[in-house]
N, C-alpha and C positions, 0 to 999 in steps of 0.2 A: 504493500500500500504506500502512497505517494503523499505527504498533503499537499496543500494548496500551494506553499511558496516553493516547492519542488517542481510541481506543474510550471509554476510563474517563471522558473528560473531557463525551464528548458524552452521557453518561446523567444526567438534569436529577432535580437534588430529589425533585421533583415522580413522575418517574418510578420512583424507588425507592420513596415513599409508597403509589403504586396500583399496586405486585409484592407490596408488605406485603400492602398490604388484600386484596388477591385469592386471596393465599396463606392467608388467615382458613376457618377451618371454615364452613361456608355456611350452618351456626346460626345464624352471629354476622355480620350483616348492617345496611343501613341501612333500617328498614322506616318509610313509614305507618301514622298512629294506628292504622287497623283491623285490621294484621295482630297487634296486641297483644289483640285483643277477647274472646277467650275469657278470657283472663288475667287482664282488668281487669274484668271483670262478674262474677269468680270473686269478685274481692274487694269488688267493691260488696253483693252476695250475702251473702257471710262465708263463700264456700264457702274462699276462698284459706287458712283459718286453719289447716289441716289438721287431724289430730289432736291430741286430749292425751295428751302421755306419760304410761305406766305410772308410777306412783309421784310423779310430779310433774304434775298434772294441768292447773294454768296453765299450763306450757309445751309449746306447739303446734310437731307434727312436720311439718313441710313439705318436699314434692318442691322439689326445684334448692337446698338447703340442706346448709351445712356446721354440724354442733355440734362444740365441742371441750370435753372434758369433762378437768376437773384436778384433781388433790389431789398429796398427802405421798404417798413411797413407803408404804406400806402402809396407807392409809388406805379402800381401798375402791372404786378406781377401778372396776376389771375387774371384782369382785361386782356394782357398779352396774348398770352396762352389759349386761353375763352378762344377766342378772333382766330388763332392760329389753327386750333382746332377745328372750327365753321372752314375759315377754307379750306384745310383739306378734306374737309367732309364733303366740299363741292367740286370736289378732282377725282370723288369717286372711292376717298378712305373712307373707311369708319372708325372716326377717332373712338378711344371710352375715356371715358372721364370721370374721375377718383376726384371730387371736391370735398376735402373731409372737415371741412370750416363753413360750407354753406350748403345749405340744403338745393337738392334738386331742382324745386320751382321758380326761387330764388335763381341758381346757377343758369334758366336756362330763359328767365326772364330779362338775364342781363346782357346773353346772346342773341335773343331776340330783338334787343334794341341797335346791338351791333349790326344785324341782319336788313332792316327793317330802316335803318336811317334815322331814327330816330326812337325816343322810348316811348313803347308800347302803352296805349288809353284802351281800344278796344278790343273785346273779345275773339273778333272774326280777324286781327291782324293776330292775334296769338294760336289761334283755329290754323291760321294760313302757315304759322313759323314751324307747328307742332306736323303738321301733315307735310312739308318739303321734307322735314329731317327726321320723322319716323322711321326710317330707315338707314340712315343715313350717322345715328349717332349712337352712341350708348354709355347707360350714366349709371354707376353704383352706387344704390341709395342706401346711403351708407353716411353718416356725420357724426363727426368726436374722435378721439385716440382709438384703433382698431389693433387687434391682434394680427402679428405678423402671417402668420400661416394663413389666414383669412382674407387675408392682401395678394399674399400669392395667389392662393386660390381663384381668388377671382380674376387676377390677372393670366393666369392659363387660363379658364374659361374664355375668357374674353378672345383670346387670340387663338386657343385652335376649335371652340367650338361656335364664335359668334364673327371669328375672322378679323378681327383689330387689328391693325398694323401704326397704331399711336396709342397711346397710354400715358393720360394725362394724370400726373401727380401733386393734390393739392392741400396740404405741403410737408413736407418731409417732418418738421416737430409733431405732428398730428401722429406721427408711426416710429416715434423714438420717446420713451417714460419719460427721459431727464433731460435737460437742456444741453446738460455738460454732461453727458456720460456720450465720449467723446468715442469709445470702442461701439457702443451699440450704433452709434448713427455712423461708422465706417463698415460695421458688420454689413448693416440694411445697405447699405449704398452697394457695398459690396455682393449680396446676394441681388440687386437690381441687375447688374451690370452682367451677373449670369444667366437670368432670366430672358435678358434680353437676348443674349446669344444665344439660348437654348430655344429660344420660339421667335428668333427672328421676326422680332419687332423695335421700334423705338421708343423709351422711355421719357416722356420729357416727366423732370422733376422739379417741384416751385420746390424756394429754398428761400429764405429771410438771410438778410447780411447785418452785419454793424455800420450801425451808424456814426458817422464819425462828425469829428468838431462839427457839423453843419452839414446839411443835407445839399449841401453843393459840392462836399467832398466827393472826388470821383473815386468810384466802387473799384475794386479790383480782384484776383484772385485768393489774397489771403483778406480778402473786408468779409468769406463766408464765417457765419458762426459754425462752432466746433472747430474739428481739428482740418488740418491741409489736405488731408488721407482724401478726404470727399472729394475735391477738384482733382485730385490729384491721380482718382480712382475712373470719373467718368468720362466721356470720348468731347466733350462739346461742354465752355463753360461761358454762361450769356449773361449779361446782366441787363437792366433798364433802370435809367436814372430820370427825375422828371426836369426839365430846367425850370429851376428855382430861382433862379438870375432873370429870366424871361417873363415870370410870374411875378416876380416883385416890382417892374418895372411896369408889365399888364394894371396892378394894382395901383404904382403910384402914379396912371394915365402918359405914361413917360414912353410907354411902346409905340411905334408909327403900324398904321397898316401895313406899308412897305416892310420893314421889318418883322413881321407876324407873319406875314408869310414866307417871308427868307431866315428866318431862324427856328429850328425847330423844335416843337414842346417837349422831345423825348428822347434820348439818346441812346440805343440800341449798343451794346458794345461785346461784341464776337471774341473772348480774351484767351479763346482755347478751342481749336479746332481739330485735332489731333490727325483726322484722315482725311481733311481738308488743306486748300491751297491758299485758304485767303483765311487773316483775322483782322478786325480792326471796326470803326464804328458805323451805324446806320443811324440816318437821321427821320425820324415819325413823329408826325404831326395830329393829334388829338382832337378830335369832335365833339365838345361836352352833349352835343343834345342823343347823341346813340351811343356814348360809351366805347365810340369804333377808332381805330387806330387808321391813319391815312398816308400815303408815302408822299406829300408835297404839302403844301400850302395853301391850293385849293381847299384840303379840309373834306375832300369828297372820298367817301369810301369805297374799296375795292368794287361793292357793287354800285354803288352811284355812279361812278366812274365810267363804268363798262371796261373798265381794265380786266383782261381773260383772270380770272377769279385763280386758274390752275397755274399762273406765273408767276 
């Protein structure tokens, strides 16, 4: 008879290395140049650049990618996103949308106004926003701190049995206990970033930053709360800042219209593209009466516009 620390003794290094690796999802293997072939002639091609995002059109959306997208509490995060989501809903995605700070009717009254040019009084303009994107969107009604496993889950649903290929996260405190529990929101970020590879989709994740002396300080990659590991972890890292310079000048009547249209409300800034070729900033201009975000100084929104909605 053996006991227990006699068993213990005779299980080698070695052998506990190849129970790890076997216990690995059987995605994540040791392959042969050619089992990468389609992947790599995607991107000899330029098929691998995926799309360009709505509103920001250098930066390329690609399947098995994480973006995290940051600003100041109320600078714009969630509008962003909102919008970003609507248009690719109308190229033909279906985004799902994880709002875990706002509820459903809320989240999709505020898209509606984005849609719609303006914010929503009647019923038959909410009848008409609810019937175009019936199909077209999907929303997890779901609000407050969620258990992680219940996150995933609904995230593989979503994309292999409702077909999503965007997955909107809103916002990453909402799915981490502790503000500063600096390992669990590197874990989570970290099992995002394999979800996304393992079903080939795109993650976008809202994310709060610090504020610094003045919210005219510009954002950057260590302005995220918690630790580096986060940016440090995902493929694409965005910020949005609102111009606070342009607003206080709006306020003291000091703004010209010339200048309202040539300076712009919002500054878009691409600070990590990692399988991209371009970073650096976008300038978006703001429509208070729809909430929608606009690429000039007209102030006309993608649909107002008639600008192809899929560019």
């Amino acid at each position: 008879m053996h006991d227990d620390s006699e068993l213990i003794d005779h299980i080698t290094p070695e052998q506990v290395y190849l129970d790890a690796y076997e216990s690995l999802d059987p995605y994540f293997r040791l392959r042969k140049p050619k089992a990468f072939e389609d992947a790599f002639l995607s991107i000899i091609e330029g098929r691998f650049d995926g799309q360009p995002c709505p509103l920001i059109p250098r930066l390329s959306l690609r399947a098995g990618e994480v973006s995290i997208w940051g600003g100041i509490n109320g600078h714009g995060k969630s509008n962003l996103t909102g919008q970003i989501a609507l248009l690719l809903s109308e190229r033909g995605e279906k985004p799902c949308i994880v709002s875990l700070e706002m509820t459903p009717e809320r989240t999709l009254a505020r898209m509606c106004g984005q849609w719609l040019g303006h914010r929503p009084t009647q019923v038959s303009e909410g009848v008409k926003f609810l019937d175009h994107f019936q199909e077209r969107l999907l929303i997890f009604d779901y609000v407050g701190a969620i258990n992680l496993q219940v996150l995933y889950g609904a995230i593989t649903i979503a994309a292999q049995q409702r077909f999503c290929k965007h997955i909107f996260i809103d916002n990453l405190m909402c799915c981490v206990a502790g503000e500063d529990d600096y390992n669990a929101q590197k874990d989570f970020v970290q099992e995002l970033c394999k979800l996304a590879k393992m079903l080939q989709v795109h993650i976008h994740l809202v994310h709060h930053v610090r504020k610094g002396n003045n919210e005219s300080d510009e954002i950057g990659k260590f302005s995220f709360r918690g630790t580096g590991a986060i940016t440090d972890q995902v493929d694409n890292v965005i910020t949005i800042q609102r111009n606070k310079a342009k607003e206080k000048r709006r306020e003291d009547r000091t703004l010209t219209p010339v200048e309202d249209k040539q300076e712009a409300d919002s500054i878009i800034n691409v600070i990590k593209q990692r399988n991209g070729r371009w970073e650096g900033r976008q300038w978006l201009w703001y429509e208070p009466e729809s909430g929608a975000y606009c690429m000039d100084g007209s102030r006309k929104t993608p649909w107002q516009s008639g600008m192809e909605v899929a560019a």
